[in-house]
C-alpha positions in Angstrom: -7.4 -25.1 -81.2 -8.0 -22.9 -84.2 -11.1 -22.3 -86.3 -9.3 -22.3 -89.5 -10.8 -21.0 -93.1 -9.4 -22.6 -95.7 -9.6 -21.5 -99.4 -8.3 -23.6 -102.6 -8.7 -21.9 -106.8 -9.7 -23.8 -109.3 -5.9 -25.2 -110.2 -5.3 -26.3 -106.6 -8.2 -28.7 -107.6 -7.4 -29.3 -111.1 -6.7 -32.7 -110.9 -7.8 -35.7 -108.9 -4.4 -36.0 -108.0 -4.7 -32.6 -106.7 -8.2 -33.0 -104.9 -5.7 -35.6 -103.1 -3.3 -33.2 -102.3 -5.4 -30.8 -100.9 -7.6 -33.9 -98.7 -3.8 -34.5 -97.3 -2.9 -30.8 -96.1 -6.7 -30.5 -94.8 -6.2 -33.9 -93.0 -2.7 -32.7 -91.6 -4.6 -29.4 -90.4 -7.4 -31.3 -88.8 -4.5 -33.8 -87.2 -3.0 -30.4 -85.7 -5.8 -29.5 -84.0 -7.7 -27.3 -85.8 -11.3 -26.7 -87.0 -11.9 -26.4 -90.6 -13.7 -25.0 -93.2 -12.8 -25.6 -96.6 -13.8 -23.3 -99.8 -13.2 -24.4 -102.8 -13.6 -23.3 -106.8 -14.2 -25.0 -109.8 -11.7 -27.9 -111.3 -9.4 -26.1 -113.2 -10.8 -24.7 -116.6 -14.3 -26.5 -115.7 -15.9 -22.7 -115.9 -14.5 -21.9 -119.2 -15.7 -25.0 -120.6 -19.3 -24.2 -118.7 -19.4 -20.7 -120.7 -18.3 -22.1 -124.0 -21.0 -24.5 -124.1 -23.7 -21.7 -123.2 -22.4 -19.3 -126.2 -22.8 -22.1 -128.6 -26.1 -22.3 -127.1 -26.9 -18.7 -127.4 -24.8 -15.6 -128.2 -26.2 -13.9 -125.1 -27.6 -16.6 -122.8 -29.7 -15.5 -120.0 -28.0 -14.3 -116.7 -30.3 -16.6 -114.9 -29.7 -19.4 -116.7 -25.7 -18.9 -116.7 -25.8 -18.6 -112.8 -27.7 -21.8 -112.9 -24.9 -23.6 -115.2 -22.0 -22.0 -113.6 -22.8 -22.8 -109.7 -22.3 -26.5 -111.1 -18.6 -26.5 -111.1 -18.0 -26.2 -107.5 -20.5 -28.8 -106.9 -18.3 -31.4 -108.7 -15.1 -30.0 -106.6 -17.0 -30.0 -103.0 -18.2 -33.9 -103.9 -15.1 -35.2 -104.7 -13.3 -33.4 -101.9 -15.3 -34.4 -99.8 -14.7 -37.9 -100.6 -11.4 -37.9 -100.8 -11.1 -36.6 -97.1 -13.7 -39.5 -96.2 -11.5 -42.2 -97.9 -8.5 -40.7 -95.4 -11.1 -41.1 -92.5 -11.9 -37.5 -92.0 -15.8 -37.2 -91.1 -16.6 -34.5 -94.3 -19.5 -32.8 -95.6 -19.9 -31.0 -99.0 -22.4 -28.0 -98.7 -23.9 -25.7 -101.4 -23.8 -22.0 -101.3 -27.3 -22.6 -100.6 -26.8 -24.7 -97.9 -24.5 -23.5 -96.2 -26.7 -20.3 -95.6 -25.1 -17.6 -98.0 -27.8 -15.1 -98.8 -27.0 -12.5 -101.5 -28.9 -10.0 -103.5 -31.1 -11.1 -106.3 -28.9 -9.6 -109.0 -27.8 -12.9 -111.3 -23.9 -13.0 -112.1 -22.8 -10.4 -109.7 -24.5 -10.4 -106.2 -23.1 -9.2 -102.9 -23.6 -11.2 -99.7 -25.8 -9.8 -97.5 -25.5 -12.2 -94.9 -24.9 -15.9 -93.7 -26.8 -17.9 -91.9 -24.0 -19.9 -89.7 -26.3 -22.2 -87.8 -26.2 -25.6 -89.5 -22.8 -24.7 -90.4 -21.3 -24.6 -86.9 -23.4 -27.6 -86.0 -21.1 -29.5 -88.9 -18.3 -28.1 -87.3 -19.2 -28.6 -83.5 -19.6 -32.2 -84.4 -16.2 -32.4 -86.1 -16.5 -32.8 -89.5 -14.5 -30.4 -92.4 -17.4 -28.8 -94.3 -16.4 -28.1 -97.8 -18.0 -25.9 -99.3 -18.8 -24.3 -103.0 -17.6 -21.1 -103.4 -18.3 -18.5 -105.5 -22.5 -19.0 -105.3 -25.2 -18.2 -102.6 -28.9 -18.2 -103.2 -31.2 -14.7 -103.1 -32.9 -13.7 -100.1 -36.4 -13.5 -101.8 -39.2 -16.4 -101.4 -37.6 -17.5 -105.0 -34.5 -19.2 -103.5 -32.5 -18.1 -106.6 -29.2 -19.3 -107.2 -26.8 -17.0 -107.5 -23.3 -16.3 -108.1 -20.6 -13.8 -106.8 -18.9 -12.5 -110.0 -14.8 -12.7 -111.0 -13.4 -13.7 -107.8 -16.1 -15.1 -105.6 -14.7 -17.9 -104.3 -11.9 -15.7 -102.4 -15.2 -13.3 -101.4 -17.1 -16.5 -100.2 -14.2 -18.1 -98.0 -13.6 -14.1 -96.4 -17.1 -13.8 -96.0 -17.7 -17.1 -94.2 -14.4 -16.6 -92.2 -16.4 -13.1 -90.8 -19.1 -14.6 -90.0 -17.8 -17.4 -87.8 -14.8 -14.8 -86.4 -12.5 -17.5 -87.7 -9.1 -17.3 -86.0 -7.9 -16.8 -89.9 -8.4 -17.2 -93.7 -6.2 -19.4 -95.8 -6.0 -18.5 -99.7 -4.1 -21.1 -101.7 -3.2 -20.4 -104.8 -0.6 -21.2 -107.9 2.0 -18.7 -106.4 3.8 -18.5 -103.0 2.1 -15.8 -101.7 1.8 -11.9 -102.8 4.7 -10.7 -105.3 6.1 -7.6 -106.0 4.7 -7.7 -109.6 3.4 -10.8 -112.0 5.6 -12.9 -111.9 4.9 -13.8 -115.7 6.0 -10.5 -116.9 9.3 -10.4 -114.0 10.5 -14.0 -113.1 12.6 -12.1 -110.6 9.3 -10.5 -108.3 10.0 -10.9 -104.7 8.1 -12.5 -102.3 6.3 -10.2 -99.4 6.5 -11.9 -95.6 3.4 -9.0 -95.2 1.8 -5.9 -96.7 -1.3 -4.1 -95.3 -5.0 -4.8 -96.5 -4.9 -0.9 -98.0 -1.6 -1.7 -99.8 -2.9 -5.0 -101.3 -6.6 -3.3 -102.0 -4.8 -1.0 -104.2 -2.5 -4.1 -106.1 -5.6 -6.1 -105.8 -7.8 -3.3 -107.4 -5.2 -2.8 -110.0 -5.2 -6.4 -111.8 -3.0 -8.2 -109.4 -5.4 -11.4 -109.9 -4.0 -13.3 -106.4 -6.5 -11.4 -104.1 -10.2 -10.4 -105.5 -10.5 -6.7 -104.0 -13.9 -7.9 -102.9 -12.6 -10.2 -100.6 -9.6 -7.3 -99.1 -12.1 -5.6 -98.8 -14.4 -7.7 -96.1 -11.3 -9.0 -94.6 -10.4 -5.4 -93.8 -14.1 -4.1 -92.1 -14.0 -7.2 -90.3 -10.6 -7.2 -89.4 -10.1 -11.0 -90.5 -6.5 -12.0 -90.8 -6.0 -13.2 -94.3 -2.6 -15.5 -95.2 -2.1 -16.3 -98.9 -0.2 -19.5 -99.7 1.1 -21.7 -102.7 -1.0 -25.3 -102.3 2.0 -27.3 -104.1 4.7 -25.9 -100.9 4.5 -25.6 -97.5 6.3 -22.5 -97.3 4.6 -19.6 -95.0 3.2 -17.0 -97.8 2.1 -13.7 -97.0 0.2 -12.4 -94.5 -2.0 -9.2 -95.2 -2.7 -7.6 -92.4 -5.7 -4.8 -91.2 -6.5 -2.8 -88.3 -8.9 -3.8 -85.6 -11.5 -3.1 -87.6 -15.0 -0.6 -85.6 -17.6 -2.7 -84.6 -19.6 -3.7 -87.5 -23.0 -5.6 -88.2 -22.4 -9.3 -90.2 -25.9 -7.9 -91.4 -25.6 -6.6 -95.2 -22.4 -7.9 -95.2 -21.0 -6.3 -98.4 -23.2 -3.6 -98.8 -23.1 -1.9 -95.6 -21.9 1.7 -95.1 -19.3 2.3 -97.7 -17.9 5.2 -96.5 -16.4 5.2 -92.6 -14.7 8.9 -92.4 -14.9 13.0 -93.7 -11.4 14.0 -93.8 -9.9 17.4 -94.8 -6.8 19.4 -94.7 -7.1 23.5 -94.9 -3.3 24.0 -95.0 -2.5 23.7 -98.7 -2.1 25.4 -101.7 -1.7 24.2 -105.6 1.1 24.5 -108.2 0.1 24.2 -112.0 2.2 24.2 -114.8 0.3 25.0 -118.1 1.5 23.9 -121.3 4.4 21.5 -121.3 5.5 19.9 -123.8 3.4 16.4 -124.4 6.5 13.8 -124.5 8.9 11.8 -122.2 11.1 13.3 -119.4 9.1 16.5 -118.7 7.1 14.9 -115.7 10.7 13.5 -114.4 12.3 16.5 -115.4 10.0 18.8 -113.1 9.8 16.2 -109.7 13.4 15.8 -109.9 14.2 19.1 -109.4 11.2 19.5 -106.5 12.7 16.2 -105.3 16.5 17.6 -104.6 14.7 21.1 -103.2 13.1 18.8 -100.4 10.0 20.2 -101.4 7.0 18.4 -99.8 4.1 17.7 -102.8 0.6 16.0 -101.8 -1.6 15.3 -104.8 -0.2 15.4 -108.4 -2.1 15.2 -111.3 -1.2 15.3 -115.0 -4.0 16.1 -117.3 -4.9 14.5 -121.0 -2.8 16.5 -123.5 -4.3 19.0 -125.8 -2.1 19.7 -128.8 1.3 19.3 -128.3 1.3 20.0 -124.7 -0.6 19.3 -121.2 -0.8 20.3 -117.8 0.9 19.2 -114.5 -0.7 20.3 -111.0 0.2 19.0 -107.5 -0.3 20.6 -103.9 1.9 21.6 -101.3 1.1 22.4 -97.3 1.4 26.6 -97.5 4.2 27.2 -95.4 6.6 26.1 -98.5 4.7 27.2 -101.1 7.1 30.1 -102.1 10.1 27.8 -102.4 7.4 25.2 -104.4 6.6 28.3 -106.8 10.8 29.2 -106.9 11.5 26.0 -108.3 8.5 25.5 -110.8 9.1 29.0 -112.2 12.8 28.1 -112.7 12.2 24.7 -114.2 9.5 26.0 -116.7 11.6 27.9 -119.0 14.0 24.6 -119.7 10.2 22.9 -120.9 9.3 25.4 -123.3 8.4 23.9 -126.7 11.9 23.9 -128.4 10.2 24.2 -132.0 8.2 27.2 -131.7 9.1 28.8 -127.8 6.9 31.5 -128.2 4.1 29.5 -128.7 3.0 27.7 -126.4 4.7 28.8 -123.4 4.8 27.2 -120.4 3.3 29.2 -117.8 3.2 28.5 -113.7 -0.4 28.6 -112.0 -0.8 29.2 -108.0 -3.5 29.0 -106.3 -3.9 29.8 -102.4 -6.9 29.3 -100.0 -7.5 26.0 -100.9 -8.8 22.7 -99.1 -8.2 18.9 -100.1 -11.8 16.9 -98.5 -11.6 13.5 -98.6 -13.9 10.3 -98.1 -12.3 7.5 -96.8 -13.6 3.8 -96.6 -13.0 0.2 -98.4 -16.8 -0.2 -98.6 -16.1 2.2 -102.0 -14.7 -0.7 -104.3 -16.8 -0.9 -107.4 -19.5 0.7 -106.6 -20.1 3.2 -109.4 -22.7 6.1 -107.1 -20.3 6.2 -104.5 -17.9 8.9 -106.2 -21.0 10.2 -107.7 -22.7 11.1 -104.7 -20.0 12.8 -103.0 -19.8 15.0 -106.1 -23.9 15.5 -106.0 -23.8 16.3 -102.3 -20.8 18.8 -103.0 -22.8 20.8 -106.1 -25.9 20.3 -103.8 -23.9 22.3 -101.6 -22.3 25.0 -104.0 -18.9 23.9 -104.1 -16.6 24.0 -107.2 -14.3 21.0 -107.7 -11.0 22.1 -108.9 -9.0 18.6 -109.0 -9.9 15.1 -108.0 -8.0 12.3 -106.8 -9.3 8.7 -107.0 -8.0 5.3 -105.1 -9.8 2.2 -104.0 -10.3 3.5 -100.3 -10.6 6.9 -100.7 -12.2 10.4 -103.1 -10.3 13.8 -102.9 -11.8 16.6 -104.1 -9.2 20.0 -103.8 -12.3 23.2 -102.9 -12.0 26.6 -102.3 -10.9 26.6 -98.8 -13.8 29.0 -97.9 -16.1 26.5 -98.8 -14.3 23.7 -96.8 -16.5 23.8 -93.3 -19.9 23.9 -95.8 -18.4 20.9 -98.1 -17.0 18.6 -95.0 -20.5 19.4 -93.2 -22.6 18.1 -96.3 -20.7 15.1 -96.7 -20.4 14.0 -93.0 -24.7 14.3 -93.8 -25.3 12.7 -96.8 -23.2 9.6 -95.5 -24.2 9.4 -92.2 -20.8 10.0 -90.7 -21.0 11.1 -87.2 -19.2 14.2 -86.7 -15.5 13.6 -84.5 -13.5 16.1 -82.7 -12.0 18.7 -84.5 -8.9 16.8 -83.8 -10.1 13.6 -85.4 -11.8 14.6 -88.0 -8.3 17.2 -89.5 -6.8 14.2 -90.8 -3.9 16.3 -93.4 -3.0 13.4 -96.2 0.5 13.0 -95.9 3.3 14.1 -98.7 4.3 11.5 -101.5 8.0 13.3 -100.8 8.6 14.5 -97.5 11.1 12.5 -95.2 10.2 9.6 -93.7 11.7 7.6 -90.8 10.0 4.8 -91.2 12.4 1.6 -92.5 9.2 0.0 -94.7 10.2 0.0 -98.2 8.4 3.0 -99.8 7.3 1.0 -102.9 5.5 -2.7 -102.1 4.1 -3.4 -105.5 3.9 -2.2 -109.5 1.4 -3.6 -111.1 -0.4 -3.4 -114.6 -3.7 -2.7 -115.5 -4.5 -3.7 -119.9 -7.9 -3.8 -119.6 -9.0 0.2 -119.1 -10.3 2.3 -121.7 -9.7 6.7 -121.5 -12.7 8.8 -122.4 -12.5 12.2 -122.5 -15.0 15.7 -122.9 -13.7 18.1 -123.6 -14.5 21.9 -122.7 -17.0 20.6 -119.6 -18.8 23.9 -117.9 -16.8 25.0 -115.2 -19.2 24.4 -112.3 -21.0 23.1 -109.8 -23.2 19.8 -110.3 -21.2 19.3 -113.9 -19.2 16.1 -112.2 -22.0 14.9 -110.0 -24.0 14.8 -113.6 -21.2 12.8 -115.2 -20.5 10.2 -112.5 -24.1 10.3 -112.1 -24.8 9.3 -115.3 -22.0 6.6 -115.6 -23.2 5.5 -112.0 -26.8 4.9 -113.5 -25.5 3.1 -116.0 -23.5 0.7 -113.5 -20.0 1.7 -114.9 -17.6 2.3 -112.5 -14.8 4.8 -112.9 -11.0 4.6 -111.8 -8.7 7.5 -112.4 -10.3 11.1 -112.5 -8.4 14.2 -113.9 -9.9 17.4 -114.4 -7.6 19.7 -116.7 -6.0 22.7 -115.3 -6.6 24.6 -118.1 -9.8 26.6 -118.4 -11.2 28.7 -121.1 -14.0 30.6 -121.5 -16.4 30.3 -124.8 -19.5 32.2 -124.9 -18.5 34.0 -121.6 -18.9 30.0 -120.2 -15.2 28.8 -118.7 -14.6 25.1 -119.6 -12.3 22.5 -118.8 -11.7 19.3 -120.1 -12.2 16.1 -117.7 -10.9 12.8 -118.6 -11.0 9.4 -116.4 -10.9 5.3 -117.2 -13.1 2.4 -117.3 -12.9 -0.8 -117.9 -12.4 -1.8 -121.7 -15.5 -3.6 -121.7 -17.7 -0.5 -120.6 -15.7 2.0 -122.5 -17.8 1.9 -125.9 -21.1 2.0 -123.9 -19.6 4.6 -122.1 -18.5 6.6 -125.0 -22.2 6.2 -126.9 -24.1 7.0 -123.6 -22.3 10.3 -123.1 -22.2 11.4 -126.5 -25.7 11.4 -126.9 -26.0 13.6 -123.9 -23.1 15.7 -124.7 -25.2 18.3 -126.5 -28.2 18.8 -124.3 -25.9 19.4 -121.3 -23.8 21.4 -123.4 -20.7 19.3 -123.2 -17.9 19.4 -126.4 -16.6 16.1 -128.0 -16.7 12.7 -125.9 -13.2 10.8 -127.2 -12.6 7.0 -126.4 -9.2 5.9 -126.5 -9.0 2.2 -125.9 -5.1 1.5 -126.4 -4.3 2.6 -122.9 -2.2 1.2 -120.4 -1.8 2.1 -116.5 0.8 1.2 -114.4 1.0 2.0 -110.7 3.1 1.7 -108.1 1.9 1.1 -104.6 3.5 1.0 -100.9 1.9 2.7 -97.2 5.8 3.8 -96.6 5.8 6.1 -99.9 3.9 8.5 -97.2 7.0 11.2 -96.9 9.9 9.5 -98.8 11.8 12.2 -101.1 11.7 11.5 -104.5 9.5 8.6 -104.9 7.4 10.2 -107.6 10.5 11.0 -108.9 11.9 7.9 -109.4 8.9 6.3 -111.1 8.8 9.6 -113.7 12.8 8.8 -114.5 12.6 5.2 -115.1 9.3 5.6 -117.4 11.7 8.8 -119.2 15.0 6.7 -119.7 12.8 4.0 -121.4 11.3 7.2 -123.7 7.7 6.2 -122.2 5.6 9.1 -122.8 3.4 9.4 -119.5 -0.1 10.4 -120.8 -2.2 11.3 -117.5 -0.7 10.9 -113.8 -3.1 10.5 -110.8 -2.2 10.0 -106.9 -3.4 9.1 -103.5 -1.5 8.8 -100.4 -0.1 4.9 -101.2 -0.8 4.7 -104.8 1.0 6.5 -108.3 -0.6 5.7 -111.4 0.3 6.7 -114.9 -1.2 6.3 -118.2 1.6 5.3 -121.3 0.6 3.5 -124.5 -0.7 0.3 -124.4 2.1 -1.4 -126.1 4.5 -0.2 -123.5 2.5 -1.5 -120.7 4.5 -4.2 -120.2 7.6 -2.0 -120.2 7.1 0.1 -118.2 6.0 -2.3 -115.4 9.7 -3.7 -115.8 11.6 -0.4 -115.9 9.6 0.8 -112.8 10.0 -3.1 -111.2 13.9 -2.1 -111.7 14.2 1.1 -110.6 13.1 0.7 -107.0 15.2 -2.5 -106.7 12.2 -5.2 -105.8 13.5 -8.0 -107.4 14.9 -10.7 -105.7 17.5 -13.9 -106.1 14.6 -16.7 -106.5 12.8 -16.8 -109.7 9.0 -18.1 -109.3 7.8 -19.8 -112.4 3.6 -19.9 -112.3 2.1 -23.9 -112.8 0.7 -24.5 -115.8 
């Protein structure tokens, strides 16, 4: 017998028809064998219709007040559930966040479960009845007993949570689509359906606007190692399973805001490659990793700066051994990008530097939390150690140092988040190449997805040292704005015997004129140049654990944007995850051209219910 979690969105229970549906495959489960837990959301558009009625109230109603209205919805759903499995003779119980003993923090319209109190729930269950219970809500742990609710997502958060803290055998997400695509199926009718893909791959798709999985929810079911299957409520086909280590032995105490970072990584073998001043329009970036691509040249990080003029700046790293052949073919390629109208001007001109050291912090504890990125960059300037280039994904923060300072940086950061230190063995974990060879048969690209709702700021001519970043992120981090992609230009110049560079990096929409109005009226005290919001951005990424070592990935993804003249406006990488920045209005695409060129699509078109 299995102790089953079960979780149903809010068009699984749109219906009373489909309140049936779901009482039936509970009742089947129960029938099997099984223990079960059931999580459900609000009926359909009920929480639309909840917020609608509150702004024509007030045009900014309280938060208080709002997580009072909105925890109502799943109260109608676990009701009616609930008597729907008692009118099939299933013993049933419908249970508030409250009362089922989730504790959260006392922040209104965004809290994070701290912990859940499982007694009277496993009494429900030892005495065989299905508790249903309201997701998305929990109640403060202060003497107030506020209700409170979990934020975009929080019923997949609530049924992960829950399925952790009874060590459920697994967690069942249904949903309005067989199981994790390739891509939205709304903007590719042919995306392919995934028997599996790994809780990093589908933090990274979840993280990126694939709205199947909540990261939040990833995220728990990868520190607590619980196996998470998504499913399509109208089928009984198997879905996809996403699957996570055995996760270390951690406390159900402080459930989502425990450690955030789990391991101090570095690599000393490596060197960096820039290109300065090619020309700012389609096919250069595919032009360049095509050629390092058919060399068998092994590239790391890549990185592709905000334009300045007519032109911007490539970078990647490369594991010293093969940098001279790395430097041969970027010094032969950067001729061919010249700037064809004036060639003089303008030049492109190849940048290496040696002695340097990629540090990393690595954990999924990292996802939306704004001071995470911020301290590492503190506890580096705290340390005095220059950040040349950053790299951003959801479970991990590279920073490329001066290899000198590498022991000093690695040393501070294993401090200032309380990482023990490992054997030197352990703890030299090199990132693997985006295009080395690879024997593995995985697919080296899972998922592309597409991200609309991200804004670009930029500064330009940011002081070229230590502490500058940490009082950035610092600031944005104080402000509760969390940051994805990070570029810091290659190009530096030096005003008033000061070198600058400019730094760019995306928020979401919403935060980016905030953003943009908080930094510009620091700009001049700190002695930064113009702050510059760009909102008609687009990023689309490509994601996939087996891109670790296949030739030509990058590449590929570069080519198909270039045949479809997409101008790629920043690049940014980790070990699973491309992204590029194009033009909002060729978002969409670019997301098919990419889908294309690495051949995901299947036979079966999926067509989303209504």
């Amino acid at each position: 017998m299995a102790l089953i979690v079960q979780k149903y969105g809010g068009t699984s229970v749109g219906s009373v028809e489909r309140i049936q549906a779901v009482a039936q495959r509970v009742y089947k489960t129960v029938k099997a064998g099984n223990s079960i837990v059931v999580v459900v959301s609000a009926m359909g558009k009920t929480t639309d219709g909840l917020v609608k009625l509150a702004t024509e109230i007030s045009p900014n109603p309280n938060r208080r007040e709002m997580d009072m209205l909105l925890s109502t919805g799943e109260q109608v759903t676990i009701a009616l559930l609930s008597m729907a499995l008692q009118e099939l003779g299933q013993p049933a119980i419908s249970m508030t966040g409250a009362q089922v003993g989730i504790v959260t923090e006392a922040e209104h319209s965004r809290a994070r479960i701290l912990h859940i109190e499982t007694t009277r729930l496993t009494r429900h269950i030892n005495e065989g009845k299905v508790v249903v219970v309201a997701g998305f809500q929990g109640t403060s742990s202060a003497g107030e007993m506020e209700i409170t609710t979990l934020g975009r997502g929080g019923s997949d958060t609530s049924a992960v949570a829950i399925a952790a803290a009874l060590r459920a055998n697994f967690c069942e997400i249904y949903t309005d689509v067989p199981g994790i695509l390739t891509t939205d199926p709304r903007l590719v009718a042919e995306a392919q359906l995934m028997d599996a893909i790994t809780c990093n791959e589908m933090l990274e798709l979840a993280s990126l606007g694939a709205k199947v999985l909540h990261p939040r929810a990833v995220e728990i079911a990868r520190n607590y190692g619980v196996p998470l299957v998504v499913r399509s409520s109208w089928t009984d086909d198997p879905g996809t399973w996403v699957t996570s280590a055995k996760p270390q032995g951690r406390s159900l105490i402080n459930l989502e805001i425990a450690r955030p970072v789990d391991h101090v990584e570095f690599d000393t073998d490596q060197a960096k490659v820039a290109l300065l001043r090619v020309p700012d329009k389609p096919g250069v970036a595919a032009r360049l990793f095509g050629e390092i691509s058919r060399q068998k040249v092994d590239v790391d990080l890549i990185i592709q700066s905000i334009h300045e003029g007519n032109s911007n700046d490539i970078a990647f790293t490369v594991t010293t051994p093969i940098l001279k052949r790395a430097e041969a073919v970027t010094a032969a390629i950067a001729p061919a990008l010249r700037s064809q109208s004036n060639p003089k001007f303008d030049e492109a001109e190849v940048m290496v530097e040696h002695n340097i050291a990629k540090v990393s912090i690595a954990g999924a504890g990292m996802i939306g939390r704004p001071g995470v990125a911020a301290k590492m960059f503190a506890t580096l300037a705290e340390a005095g150690v220059n950040i040349q280039m950053i790299s951003t994904s959801e479970v991990k923060v590279s920073c490329v140092v001066n290899a000198a300072e590498c022991d000093r940086a690695v040393t501070a950061l294993r401090t200032a988040f309380e990482i023990e230190a490992k054997s030197k063995g352990e703890l030299l974990t090199p990132n693997s190449s985006l295009l080395t060879p690879h024997s593995s048969p995985t697919p080296p690209v899972r998922g592309v997805a597409l991200d609309l709702n991200q804004a670009r700021l930029a500064i330009r001519q940011l002081p070229d040292r230590p502490g500058m970043a940490a009082k950035l992120f610092g600031l944005l981090a104080q402000h509760n704005i969390s940051v994805d992609m990070i570029i810091q230009s290659q190009r530096c110049r030096v005003i008033n015997g000061v070198p600058r560079r400019d730094i760019a990096f995306t928020v979401s929409r919403l935060d980016g004129e905030n953003a943009r109005e908080m930094l510009t009226q620091v700009a001049a005290e700190l002695g930064w140049g113009e702050v510059v919001l760009d909102s008609a951005i687009a990023k689309v990424s490509i994601v996939g654990a087996g891109m670790v070592g296949q030739p030509g990935v990058a590449a590929k993804m570069f080519e198909a944007l270039a045949q479809q003249q997409i101008n790629i406006q920043m690049i940014a990488t980790s070990e699973i995850k491309i992204s590029c920045v194009v033009a909002q209005e060729q978002g969409v695409k670019a997301l098919q051209a990419i889908h294309a060129a690495f051949e995901l699509a299947g036979s079966e078109k999926f067509v989303v219910p209504a």
